[in-house]
N, C-alpha and C positions, 0 to 999 in steps of 0.2 A: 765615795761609798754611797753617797746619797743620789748620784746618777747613777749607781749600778743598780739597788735596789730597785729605782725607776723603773729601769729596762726592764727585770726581771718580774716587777708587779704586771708592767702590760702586757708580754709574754702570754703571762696563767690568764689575763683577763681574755687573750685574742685566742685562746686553745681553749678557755672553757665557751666563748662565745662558738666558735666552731664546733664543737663535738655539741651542745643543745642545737647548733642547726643541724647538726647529720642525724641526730633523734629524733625532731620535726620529720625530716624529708622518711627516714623508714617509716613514722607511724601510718603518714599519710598515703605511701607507695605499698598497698597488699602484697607486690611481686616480693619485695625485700624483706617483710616480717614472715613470721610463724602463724599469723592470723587466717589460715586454710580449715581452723577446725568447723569452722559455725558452717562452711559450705558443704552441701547436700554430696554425698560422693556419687559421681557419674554412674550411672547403669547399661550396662551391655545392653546389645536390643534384644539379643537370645534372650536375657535373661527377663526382658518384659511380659506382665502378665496381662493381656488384652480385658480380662476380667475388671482390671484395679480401676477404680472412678477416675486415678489421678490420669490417668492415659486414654485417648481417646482419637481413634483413626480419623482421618481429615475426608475418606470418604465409606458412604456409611453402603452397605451394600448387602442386601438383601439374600436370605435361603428361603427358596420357594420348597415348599414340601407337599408331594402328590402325595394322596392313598388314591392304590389301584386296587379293585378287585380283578379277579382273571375268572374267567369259567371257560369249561372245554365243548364241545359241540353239545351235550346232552343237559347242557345247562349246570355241572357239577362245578362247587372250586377246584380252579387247579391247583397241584401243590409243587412245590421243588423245585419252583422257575429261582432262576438267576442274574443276578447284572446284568451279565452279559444278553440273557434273553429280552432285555429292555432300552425301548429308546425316548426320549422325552423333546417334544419339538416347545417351542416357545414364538405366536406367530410366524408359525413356518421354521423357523432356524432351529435345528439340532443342538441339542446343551448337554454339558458334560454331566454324568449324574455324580454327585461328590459322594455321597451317602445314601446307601442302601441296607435294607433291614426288611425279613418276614419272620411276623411275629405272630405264633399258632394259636394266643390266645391271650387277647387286648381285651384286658377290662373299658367296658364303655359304659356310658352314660345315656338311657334311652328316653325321651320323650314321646308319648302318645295321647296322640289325638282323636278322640271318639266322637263321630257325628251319631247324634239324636233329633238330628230333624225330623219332622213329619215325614219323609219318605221311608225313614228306617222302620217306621213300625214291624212291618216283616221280617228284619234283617239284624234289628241290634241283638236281640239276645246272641246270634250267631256271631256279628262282631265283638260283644263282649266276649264270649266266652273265648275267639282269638287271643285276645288281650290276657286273658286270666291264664291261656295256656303257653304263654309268650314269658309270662312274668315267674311261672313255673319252672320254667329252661333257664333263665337266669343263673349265673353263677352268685357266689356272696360276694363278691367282688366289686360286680356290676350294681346301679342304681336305677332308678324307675320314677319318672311320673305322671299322673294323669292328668288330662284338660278333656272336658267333655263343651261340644259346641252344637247350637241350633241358629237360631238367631241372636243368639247370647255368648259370652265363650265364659265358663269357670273355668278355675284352676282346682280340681278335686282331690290333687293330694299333690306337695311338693317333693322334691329329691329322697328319694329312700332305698334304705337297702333293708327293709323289710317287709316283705312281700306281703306279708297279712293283712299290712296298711293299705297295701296295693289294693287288694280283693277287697278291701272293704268300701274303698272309694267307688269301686263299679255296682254299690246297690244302688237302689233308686232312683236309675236314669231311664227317665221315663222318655218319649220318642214326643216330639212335637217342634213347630215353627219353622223356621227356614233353613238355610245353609250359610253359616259366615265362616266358612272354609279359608280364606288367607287371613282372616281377622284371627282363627286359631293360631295359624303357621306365625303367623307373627306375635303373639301371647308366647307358643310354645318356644321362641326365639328367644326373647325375653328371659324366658324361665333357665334357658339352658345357661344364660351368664354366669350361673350356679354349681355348675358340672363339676366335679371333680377329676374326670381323666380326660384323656385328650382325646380318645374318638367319641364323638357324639353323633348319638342316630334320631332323627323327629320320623315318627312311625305315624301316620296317619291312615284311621280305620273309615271309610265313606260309601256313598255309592251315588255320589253323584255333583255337580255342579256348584259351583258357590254363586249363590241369589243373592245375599245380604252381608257381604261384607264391605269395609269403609274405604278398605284399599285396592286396588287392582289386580291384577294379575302381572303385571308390568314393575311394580312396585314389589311384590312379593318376589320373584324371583330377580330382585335388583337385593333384595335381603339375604336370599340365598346365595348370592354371587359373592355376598362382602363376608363370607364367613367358609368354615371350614365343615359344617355342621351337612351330614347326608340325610338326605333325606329319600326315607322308605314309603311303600302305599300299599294296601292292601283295599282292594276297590271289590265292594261285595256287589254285582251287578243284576237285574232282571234275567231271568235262565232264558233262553233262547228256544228252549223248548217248551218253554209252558206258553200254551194259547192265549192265554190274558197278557203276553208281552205284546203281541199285534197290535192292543187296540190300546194300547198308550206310548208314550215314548220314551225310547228306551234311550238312554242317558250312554251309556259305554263311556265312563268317565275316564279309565285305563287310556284312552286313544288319546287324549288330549292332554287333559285338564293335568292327572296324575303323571302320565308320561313325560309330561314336559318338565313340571318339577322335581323330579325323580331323576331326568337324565340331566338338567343345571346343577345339580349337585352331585352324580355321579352314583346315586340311589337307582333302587328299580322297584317296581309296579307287579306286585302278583294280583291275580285274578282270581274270585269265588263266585261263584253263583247263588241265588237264595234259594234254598230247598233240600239245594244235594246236600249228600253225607259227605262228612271230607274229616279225614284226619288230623285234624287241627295240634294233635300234639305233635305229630308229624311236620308239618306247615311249621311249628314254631322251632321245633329242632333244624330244619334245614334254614330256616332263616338268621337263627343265630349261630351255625355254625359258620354261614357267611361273614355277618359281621364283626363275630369274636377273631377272624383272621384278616390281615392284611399286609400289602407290600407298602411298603412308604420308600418313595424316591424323593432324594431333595437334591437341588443346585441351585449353582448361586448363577442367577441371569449372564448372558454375554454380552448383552448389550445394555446400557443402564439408559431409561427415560424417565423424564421429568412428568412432573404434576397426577392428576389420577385418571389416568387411563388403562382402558379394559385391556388385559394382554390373555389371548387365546393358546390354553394349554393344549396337547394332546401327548399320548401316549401309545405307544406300538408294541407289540410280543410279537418276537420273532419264533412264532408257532402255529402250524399251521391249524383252522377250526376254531382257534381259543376268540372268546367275547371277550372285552376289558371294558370297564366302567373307573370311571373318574371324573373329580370336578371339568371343569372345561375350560376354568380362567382363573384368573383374579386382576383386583382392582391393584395398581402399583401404591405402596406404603402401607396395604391391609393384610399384609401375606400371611400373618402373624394376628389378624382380628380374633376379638374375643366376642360372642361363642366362636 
């Protein structure tokens, strides 16, 4: 009896030593237990949301977004173009456009730039009162503000959509000193970090040359180029018919100086002369009915490069007479700069 018991004590000791090792080995083996709940459940790619922080593409790739204006031979916006009427090259190479949109009336954001140099004495009241009939045509939508520059530049009223504030900012500018004309453009750059919508216009009212600013010319349209911001001019110029233009020199600042930043940024350059009559309520309705429209074409480049280098946009309408305006580059990783 006392050798049966034996056997049968070491039995239960050699089966209970077995089944705690077979409990060891499941707790230890995840395949064998139930322990699947704490693991995150798998997600379909469908079902990924590109937006969520937790996910994040391995290459990062850029939407370039044009604004095109179009006008027809008479100088008018055109309207009612389509996709199809557009083509977008990307140094030389054709690119697919992914997204397209004409919107008849794009609240913007406008900065202007008043010279009172010493040259303006004849000419500012006529540019102000541009300015006051510009801010008049505004929608409430749109915002506004002033920089008035000589050889100094203020900021005479910041972003507003109260025009009152507007007109009041244009008293007391009185006309004296030099021209620090990119030293404005570059204040008025600054100022636009502030905008609220996404097409921004810098309107600059002159009639002539920058003498006294810190930065170049070179420099300033290197500012223009890293941003999305158009830039407008309205160049009040010596009249070609008055006698007293002969015997000094006459600036034609439209030819160069304004044309060249006006077309780096896909902006353009109107022309007044000092003296004539010109319907300036006129001048400011056709000027905003330009800017309150536009085409915006975007894609995403064909070919991706490294570091920062200038890449040359252009744009085509497939219509015969039509002018188009747009930037003419950007810098690669600034596609997206703020202004």
């Amino acid at each position: 009896m006392n050798a049966q018991r034996h056997v049968w004590i070491g039995t239960l000791v050699s089966l209970c030593v077995l089944w705690a090792g077979a409990m060891l080995i499941a707790a230890q083996d995840p395949a064998q237990g139930p322990s699947q709940g704490n693991t995150p459940p798998q997600t379909p790619l469908s079902a990924v949301n590109p937006q969520d922080p937790r996910y994040k593409l391995n290459v990062e790739v850029e939407l370039v977004n044009v604004t095109a204006t179009v006008l027809d031979e008479s100088g008018k916006y055109m309207d009612g173009l389509k996709l199809e009427d557009f083509q977008v090259f990307e140094n030389g190479d054709e690119q697919k456009i992914s997204f397209f949109s004409h919107d008849l009336r794009v609240p913007i954001s406008v900065g202007v730039l008043v010279d009172c140099s010493g040259s303006m004495r004849h000419k500012l009241q006529q540019a102000l009162q541009t300015v006051r009939e510009i801010a008049l045509a505004l929608s409430p939508q749109d915002e506004m503000f002033v920089i008035s520059f000589n050889s100094d530049v203020e900021i005479r009223q910041h972003f507003t959509t109260n025009m009152q504030q507007i007109q009041r900012s244009l008293r007391d500018i009185k006309p004296g000193g030099e021209t620090a004309a990119y030293d404005a453009i570059q204040t008025g750059m600054e100022e636009m970090r502030s905008a609220k919508h996404n097409k921004k216009i810098l309107l600059m009212v002159t009639d002539g040359f920058d003498t006294k600013s810190h930065i170049t010319s070179a420099q300033v349209e290197d500012i223009l180029k890293r941003s999305e911001v158009l830039v407008y001019a309205i160049g009040i110029d010596d009249d070609d018919d008055d006698p007293l233009v002969l015997r000094r020199t006459r600036y034609h600042i439209y030819h160069y100086m304004l044309g060249r930043l006006t077309s780096v940024s896909g902006g353009r350059a109107f022309r007044l002369f000092t003296g004539r009559n010109y319907a300036l309520n006129s001048l400011a309705q056709v000027l905003l009915e330009e800017l309150h429209q536009q085409y915006t074409l975007s894609y995403y480049p064909m070919a991706i490069r490294e570091g920062n280098s200038w890449r040359q946009v252009d744009v085509k309408v497939k219509k015969s007479g039509s002018q188009i305006r747009h930037r003419t580059g950007y810098y690669v990783n600034q596609v997206n700069s703020n202004p």
